[in-house]
The first five atom37 places (N, CA, C, CB, O) and aatype in JSON, in Angstrom:
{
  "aatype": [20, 20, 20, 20, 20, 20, 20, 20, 20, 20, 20, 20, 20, 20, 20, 20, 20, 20, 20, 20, 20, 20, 20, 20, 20, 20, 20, 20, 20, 20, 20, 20, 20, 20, 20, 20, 20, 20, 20, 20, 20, 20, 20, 20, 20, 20, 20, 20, 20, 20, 20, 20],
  "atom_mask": [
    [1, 1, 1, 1, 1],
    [1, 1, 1, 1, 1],
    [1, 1, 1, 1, 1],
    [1, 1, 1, 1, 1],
    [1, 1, 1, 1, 1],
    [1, 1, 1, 1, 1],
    [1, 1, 1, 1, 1],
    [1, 1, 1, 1, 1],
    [1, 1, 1, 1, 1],
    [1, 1, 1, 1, 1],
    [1, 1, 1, 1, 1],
    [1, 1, 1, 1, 1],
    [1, 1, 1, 1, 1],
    [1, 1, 1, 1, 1],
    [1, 1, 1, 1, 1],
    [1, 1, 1, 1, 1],
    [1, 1, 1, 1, 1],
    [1, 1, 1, 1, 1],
    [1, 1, 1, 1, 1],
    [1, 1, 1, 1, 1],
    [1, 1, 1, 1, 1],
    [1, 1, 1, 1, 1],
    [1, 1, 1, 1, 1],
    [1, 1, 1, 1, 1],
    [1, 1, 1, 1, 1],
    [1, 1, 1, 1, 1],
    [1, 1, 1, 1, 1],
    [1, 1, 1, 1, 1],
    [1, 1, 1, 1, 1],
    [1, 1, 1, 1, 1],
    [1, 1, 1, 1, 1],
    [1, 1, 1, 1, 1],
    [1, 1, 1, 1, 1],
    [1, 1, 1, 1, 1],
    [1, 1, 1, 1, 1],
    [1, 1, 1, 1, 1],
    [1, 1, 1, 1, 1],
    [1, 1, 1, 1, 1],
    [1, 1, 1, 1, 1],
    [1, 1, 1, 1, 1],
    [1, 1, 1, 1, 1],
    [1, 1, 1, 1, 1],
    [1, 1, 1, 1, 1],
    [1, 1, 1, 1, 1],
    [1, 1, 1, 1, 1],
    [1, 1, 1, 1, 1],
    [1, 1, 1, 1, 1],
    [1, 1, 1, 1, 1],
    [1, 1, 1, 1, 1],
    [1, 1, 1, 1, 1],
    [1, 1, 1, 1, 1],
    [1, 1, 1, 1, 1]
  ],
  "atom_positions": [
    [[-52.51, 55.85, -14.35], [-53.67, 55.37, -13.6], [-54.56, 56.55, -13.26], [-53.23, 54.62, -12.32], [-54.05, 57.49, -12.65]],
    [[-55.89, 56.58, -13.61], [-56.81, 57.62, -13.45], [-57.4, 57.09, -11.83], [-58.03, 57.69, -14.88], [-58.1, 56.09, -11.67]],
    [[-57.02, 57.86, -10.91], [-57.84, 57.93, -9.56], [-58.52, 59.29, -8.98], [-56.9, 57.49, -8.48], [-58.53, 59.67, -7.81]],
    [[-59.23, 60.07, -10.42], [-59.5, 61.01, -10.1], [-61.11, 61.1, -9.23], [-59.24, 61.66, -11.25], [-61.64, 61.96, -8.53]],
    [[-61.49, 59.78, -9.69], [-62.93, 59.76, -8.73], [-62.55, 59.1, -7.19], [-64.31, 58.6, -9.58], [-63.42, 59.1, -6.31]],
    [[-61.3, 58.58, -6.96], [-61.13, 58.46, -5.39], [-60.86, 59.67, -4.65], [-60.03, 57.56, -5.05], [-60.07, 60.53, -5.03]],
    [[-61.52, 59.71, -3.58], [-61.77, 61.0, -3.06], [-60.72, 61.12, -1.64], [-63.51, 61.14, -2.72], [-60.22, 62.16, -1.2]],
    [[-60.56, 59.64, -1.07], [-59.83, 59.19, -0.24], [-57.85, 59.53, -0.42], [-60.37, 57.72, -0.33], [-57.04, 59.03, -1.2]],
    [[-57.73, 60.26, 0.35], [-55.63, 60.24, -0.14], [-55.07, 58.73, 0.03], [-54.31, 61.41, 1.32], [-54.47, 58.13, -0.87]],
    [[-55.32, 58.26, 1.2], [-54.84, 57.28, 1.25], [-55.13, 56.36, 0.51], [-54.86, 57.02, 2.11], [-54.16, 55.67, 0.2]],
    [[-56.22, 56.01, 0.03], [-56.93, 55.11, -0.89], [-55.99, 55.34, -1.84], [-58.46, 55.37, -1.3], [-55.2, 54.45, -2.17]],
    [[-55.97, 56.84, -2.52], [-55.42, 57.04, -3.61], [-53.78, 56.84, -3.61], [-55.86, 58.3, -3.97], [-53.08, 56.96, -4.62]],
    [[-53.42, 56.6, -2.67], [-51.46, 56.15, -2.39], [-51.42, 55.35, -2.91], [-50.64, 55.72, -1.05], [-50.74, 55.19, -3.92]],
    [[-52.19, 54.52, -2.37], [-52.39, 53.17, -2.19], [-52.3, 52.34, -3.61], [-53.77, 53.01, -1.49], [-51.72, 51.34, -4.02]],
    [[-53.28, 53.4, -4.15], [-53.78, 52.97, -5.59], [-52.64, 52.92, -6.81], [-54.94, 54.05, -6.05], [-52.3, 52.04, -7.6]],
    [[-52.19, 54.39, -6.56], [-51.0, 54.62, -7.42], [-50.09, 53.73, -7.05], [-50.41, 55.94, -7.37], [-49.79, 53.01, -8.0]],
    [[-49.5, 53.46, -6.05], [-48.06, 52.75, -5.62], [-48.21, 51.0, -6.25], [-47.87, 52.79, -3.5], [-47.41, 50.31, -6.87]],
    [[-49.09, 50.83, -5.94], [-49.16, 49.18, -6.43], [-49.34, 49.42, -8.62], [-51.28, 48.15, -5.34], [-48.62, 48.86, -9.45]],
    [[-50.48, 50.39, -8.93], [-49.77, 50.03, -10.3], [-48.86, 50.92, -10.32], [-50.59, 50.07, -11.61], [-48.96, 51.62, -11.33]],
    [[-47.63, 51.32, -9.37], [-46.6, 51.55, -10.31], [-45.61, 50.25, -10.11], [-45.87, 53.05, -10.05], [-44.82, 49.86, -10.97]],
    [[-45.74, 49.84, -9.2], [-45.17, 48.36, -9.17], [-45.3, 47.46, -10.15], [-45.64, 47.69, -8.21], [-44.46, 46.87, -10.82]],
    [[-46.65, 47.42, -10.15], [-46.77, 46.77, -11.87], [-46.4, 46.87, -12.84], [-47.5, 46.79, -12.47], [-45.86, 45.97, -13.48]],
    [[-46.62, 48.13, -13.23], [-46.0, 49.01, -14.3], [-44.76, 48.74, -14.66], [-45.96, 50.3, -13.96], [-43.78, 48.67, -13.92]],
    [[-44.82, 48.48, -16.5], [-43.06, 48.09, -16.91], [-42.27, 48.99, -16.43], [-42.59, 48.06, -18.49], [-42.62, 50.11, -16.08]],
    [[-40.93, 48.45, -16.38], [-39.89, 49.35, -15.66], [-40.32, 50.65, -17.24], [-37.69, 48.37, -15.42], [-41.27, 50.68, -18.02]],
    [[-39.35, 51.35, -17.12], [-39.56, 52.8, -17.76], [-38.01, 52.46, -18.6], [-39.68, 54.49, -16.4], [-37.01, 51.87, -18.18]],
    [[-38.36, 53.22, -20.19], [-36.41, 53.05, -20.61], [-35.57, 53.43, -19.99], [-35.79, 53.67, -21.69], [-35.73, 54.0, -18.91]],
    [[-34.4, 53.18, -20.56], [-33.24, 53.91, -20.33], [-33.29, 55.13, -21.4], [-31.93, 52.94, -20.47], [-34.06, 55.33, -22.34]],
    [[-32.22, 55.84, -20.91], [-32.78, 57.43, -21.93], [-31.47, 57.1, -22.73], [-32.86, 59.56, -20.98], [-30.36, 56.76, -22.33]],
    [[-31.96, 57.29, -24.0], [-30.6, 57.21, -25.2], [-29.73, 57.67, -24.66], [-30.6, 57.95, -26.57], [-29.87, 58.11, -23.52]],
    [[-28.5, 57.72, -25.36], [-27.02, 58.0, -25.17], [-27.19, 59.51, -26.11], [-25.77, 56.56, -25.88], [-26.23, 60.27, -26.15]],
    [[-28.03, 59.74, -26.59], [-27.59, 61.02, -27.11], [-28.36, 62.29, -26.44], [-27.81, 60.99, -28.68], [-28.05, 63.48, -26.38]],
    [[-29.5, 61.56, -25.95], [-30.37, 63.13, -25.37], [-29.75, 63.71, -23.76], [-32.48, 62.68, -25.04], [-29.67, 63.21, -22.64]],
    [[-29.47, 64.75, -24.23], [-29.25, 66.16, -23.33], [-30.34, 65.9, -22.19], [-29.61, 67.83, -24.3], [-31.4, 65.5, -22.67]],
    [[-30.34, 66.02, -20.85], [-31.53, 66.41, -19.86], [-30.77, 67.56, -18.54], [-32.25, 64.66, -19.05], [-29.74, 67.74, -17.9]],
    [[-31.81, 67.97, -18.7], [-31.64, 69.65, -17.73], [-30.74, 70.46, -17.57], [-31.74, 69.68, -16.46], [-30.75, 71.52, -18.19]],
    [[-29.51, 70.06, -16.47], [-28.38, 70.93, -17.18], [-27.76, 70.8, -17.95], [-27.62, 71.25, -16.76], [-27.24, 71.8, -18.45]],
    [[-27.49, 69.51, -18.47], [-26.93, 69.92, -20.11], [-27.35, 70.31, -20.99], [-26.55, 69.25, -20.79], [-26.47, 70.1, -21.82]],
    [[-28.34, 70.91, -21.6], [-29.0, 71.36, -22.41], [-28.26, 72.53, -22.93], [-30.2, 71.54, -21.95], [-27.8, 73.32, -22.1]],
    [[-28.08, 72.76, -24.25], [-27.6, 73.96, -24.28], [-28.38, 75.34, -24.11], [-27.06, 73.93, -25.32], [-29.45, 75.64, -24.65]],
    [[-27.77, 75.95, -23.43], [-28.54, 76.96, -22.95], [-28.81, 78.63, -23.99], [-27.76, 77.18, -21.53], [-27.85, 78.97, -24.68]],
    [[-29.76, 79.3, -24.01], [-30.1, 80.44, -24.96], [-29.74, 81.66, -23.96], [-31.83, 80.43, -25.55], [-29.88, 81.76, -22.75]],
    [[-29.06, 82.84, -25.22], [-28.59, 83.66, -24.22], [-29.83, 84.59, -24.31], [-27.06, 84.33, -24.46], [-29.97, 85.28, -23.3]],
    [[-30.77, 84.78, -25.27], [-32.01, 85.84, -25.29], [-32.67, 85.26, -26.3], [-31.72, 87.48, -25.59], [-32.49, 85.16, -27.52]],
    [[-33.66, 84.81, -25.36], [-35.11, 84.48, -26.2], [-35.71, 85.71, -26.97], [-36.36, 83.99, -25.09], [-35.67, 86.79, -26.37]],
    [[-36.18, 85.71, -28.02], [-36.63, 86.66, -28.72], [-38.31, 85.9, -28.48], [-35.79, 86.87, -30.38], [-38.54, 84.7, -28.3]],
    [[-39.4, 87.1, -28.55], [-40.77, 86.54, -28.01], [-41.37, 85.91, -29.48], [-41.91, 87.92, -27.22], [-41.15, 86.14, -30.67]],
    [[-42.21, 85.03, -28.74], [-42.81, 84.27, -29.72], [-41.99, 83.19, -30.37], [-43.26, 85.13, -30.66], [-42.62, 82.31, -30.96]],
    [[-40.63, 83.13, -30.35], [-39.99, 82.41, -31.28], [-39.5, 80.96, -30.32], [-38.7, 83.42, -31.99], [-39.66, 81.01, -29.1]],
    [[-38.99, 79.84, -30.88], [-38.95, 78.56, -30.51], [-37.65, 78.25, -29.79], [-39.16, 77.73, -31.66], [-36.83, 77.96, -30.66]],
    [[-37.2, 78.19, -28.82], [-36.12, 77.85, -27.83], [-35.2, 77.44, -28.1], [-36.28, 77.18, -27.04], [-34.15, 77.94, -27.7]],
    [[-35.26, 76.02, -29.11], [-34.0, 75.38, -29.53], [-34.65, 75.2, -30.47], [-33.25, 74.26, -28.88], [-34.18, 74.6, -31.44]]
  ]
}
C-alpha cells in the first residue's frame, strides 16, 4: 500500500493496518528454505565475490 502522500501518522496506521487485514494471508515458507540462523554460514568473504 503506497501512503506516501499521507502526511498524517495516524492516518497512515490506520491506512496500513486495515489493508493488511485485507490482504491474503502470506505463504507458508517451503520445507526446504534455510532462514537466518540456519543459513549456512561463510568463514571469509573474499571482496566482490557472491556469499553463497
Amino acid at each position: 500500500m503506497n501512503t506516501k502522500n499521507v502526511t498524517d501518522t495516524e492516518e497512515r496506521k490506520k491506512l496500513k493496518r486495515t489493508a493488511r487485514k485485507k490482504a491474503a494471508p502470506k505463504a507458508k515458507r517451503a520445507a526446504g528454505v534455510a532462514r537466518g540462523s540456519e543459513k549456512k554460514k561463510i568463514r571469509h568473504q573474499a571482496q566482490g565475490q557472491r556469499k553463497r
